[in-house]
N, C-alpha and C positions, 0 to 999 in steps of 0.2 A: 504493500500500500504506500501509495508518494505520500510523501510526510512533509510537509510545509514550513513546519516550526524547523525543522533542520535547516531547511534551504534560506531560511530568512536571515541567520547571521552572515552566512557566506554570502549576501547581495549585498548586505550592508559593507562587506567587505570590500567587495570587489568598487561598490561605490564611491567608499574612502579611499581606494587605492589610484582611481580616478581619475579623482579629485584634487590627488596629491601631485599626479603627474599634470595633471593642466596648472597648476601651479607651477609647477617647476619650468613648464615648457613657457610659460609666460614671460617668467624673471627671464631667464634664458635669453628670451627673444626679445627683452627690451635690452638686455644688457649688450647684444651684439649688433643693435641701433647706433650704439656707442665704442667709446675706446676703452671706457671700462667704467666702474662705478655700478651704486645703484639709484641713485637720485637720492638718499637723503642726506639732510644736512650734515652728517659726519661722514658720507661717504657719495661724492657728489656724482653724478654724470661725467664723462671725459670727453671732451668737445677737440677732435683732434682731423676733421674734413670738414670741408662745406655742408655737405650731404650729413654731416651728425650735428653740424649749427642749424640748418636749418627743421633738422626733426624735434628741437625745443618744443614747436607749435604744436605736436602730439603729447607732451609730459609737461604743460606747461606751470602742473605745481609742483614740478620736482626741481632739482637745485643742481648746479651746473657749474665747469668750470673748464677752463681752454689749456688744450696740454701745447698749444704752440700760435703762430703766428697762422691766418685763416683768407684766403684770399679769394672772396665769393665773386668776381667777375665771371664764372659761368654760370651765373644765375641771369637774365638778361633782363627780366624786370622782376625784382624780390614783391612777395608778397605779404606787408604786414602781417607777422602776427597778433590774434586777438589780443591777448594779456599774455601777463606774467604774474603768476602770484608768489613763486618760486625764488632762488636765487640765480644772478648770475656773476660769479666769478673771473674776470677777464685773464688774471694770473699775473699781471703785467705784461696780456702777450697785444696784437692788432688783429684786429677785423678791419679788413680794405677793401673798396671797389664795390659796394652795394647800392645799385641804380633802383630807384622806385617812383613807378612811372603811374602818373592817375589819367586816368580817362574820362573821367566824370567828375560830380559828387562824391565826400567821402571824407577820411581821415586815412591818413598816412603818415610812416614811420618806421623803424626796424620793429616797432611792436605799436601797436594803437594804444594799451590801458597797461602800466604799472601798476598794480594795485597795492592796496597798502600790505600787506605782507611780503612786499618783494623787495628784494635787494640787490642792486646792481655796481659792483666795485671793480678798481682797480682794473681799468675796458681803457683801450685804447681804441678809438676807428678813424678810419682815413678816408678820404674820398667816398663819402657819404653823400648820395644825390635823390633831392624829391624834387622831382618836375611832373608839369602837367595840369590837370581841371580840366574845366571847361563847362562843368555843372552853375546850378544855383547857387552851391558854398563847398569851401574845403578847409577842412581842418588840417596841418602839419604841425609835426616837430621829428626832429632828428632820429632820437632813442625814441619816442612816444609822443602822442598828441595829447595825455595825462599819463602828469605822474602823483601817486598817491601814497609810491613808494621810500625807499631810501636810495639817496646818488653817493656814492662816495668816490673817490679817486678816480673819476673821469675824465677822459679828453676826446671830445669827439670835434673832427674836421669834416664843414661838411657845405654845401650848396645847397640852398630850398629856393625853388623859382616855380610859381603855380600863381592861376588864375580860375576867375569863376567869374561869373555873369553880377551875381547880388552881392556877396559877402567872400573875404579870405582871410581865414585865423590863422596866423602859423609863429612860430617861435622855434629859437637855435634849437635849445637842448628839447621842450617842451612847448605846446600852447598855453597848458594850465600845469602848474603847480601847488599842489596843498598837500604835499609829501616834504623831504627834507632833502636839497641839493648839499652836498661839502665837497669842498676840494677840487672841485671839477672845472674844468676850459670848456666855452663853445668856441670855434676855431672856422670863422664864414659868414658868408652872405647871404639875409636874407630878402628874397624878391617877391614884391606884393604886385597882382597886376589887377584890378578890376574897375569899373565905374561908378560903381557906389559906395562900397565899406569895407578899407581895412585896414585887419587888428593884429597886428606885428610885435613881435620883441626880440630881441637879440639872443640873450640867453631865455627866458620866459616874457608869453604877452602878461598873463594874470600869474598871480602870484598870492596865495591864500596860506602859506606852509610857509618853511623855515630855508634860509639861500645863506650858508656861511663859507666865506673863503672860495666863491668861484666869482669867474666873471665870463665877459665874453671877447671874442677881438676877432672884430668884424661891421660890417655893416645890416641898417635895415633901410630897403628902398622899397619904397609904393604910393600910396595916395590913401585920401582918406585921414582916421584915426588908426596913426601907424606910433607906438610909444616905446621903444628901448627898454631893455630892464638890463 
């Protein structure tokens, strides 16, 4: 006679056994996205291709750190990532050569939203380029169009030149800041083009958060309420 009660701890087995390997196959398969790590804060992501910077936007509450110098010129228009809630690490090494092109409407940036649990240190970037619009409004900034997070030991070099029909918000490092900038260079120009209103800043347009020991060196050109910070 089949007996049920026997066959029921061996499924439960076979279930956790499973269960255990889809785990395992998981971590596996995020860890070989990268150079090594696991994403958390004591043991971070290893950012060591292009192709492993740019998969940030898959883990973006995990915590990250650059094993070398990153040269994204085979990206030929980057595509903002949403946020960052996570960390990012630069190591004291360069991110160079990231073009980010708008076709429209929108916000633009190497990330749209900093969020306040994020922390971005010790980043070098080079030849950091937003150009483009052509929509109703557009939001820029360099690293993010908000930051809500932490800036610390940054220098980012970079060109913003965009336009819109109504309205252009853009700023060196950020549009808006009500996180906390330290230590940090914007390193560029930025270019307002529209007919009606715009709202520029060199390192940030608005500024609701904390800006100690950075500046910027560069200019701001457009029209309108165009106001340096």
């Amino acid at each position: 006679m089949y007996n049920k009660k026997r066959r029921l701890p061996f499924l439960v087995l076979v279930s956790l056994i499973i269960g255990l390997m889809g785990s395992l196959f998981l971590t596996t398969a995020f860890a070989a996205t990268f150079a090594g790590g696991s994403g958390g804060v004591e043991d971070p992501y290893i950012i060591a291709t292009p192709a492993q910077f740019d998969a940030i936007r898959n883990h973006r509450d995990s915590h990250f750190i650059l094993a070398n110098d990153i040269d994204m010129s085979s990206y030929s228009s980057w595509i903002p990532i949403l946020s960052l809630k996570g960390s990012l690490n630069g190591g004291g090494f360069t991110v160079r050569n990231i073009t980010i092109t708008a076709s429209n409407s929108g916000q633009m940036g190497l990330f749209i939203s900093l969020e306040a649990t994020s922390t971005v240190s010790n980043l070098t970037i080079e030849n950091l380029y937003v150009t483009g619009g052509g929509g109703t409004s557009i939001y820029a900034g360099a690293l993010a169009t908000h930051n809500r997070g932490i800036i610390t030991n940054c220098n980012v070099g970079f060109s913003i030149d965009v336009h819109a029909t109504t309205a252009v918000h853009a700023g060196g490092l950020f549009y808006t800041n009500s996180g906390t900038i330290q230590n940090s260079i914007a390193n560029g120009t930025v270019y307002v083009h529209t007919t009606t209103a715009a709202y520029a800043g060199g390192l940030v347009y608005s500024n609701s958060g904390t800006i100690e020991n950075s500046f910027v060196q560069g200019a701001v050109i457009g029209s309108a309420s165009t106001a340096p910070l």
